[in-house]
C-alpha positions in Angstrom: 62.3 -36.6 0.9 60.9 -35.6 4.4 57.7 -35.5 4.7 55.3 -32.2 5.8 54.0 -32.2 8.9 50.2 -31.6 9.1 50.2 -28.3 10.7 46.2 -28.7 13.1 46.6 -25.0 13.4 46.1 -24.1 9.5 43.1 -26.0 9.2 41.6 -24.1 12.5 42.2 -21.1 10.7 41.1 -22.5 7.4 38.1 -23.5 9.1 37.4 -19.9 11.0 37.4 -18.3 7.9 35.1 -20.1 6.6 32.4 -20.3 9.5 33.3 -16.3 9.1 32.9 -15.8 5.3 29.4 -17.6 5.4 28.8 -15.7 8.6 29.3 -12.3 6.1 27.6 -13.9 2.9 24.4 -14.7 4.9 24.1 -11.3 6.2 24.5 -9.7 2.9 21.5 -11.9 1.7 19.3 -10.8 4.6 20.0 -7.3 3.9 19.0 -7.6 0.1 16.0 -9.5 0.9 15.4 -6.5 3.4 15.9 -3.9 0.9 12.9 -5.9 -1.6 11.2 -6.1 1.1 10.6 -2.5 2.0 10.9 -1.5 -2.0 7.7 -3.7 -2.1 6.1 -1.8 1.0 7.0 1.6 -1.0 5.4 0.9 -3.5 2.3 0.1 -1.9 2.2 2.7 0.4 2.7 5.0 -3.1 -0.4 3.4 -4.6 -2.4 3.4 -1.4 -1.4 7.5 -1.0 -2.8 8.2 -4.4 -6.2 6.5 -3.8 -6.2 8.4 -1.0 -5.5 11.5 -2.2 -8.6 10.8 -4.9 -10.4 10.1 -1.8 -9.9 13.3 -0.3 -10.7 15.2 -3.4 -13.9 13.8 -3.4 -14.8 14.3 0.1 -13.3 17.9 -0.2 -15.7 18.3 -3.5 -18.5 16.6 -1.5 -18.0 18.5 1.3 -18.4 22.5 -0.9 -21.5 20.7 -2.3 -22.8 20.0 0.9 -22.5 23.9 1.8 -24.6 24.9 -1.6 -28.2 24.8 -0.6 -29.5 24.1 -3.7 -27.4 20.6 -4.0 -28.6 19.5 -0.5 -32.6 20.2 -2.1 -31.6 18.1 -5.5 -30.0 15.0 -3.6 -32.7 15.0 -0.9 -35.3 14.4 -3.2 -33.4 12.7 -5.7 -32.3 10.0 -3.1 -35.2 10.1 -0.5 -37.7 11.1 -3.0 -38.6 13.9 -0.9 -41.9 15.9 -2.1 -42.1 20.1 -2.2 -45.9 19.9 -1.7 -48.3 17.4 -1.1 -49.9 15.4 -3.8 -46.7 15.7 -5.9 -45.7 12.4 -7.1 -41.8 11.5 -7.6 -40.7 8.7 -10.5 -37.5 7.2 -10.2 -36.4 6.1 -13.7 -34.0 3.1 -14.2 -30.5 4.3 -15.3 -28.1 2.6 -17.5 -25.1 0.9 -15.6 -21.9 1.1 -17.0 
């Protein structure tokens, strides 16, 4: 029987595809941990853009009531316990927290 020769050049190539397929598989992961990645950063930036939205409503609502006159007379004396005349006394009662 003869014997093979050992061809050097197959294993190069062997070895190229290889190096090459790990090369490819190694991307692929870093683009899947990519796409989590910013999935992740989506989601948070949906959450944060809702709280924000509530936020503006608020401020928006805040903002009406701060054009009624009547609102700006109730929460000045409600908060700084601001008096129409003098000798009128203002009582702050405790409130329930919830």
């Amino acid at each position: 029987m003869k014997e093979k020769k050992k061809n050097p050049s197959r294993y190069i190539i062997m070895l190229i595809m290889i190096v090459v397929s790990g090369y490819c598989i190694m991307e692929v992961v870093k683009e899947i941990n990519t796409t989590f990645t910013l999935r992740a950063d989506i989601s948070e930036a949906k959450k944060e853009k809702a709280e924000l939205s509530k936020q503006k409503e608020k401020l928006q609502k805040e903002k009406s009531n701060l054009n009624n006159k009547e609102y700006i007379i109730h929460y000045a004396r409600g908060k700084y316990m601001l008096t129409k005349e003098d000798g009128e006394q203002v009582f702050k009662l405790p409130t329930e927290e919830k």
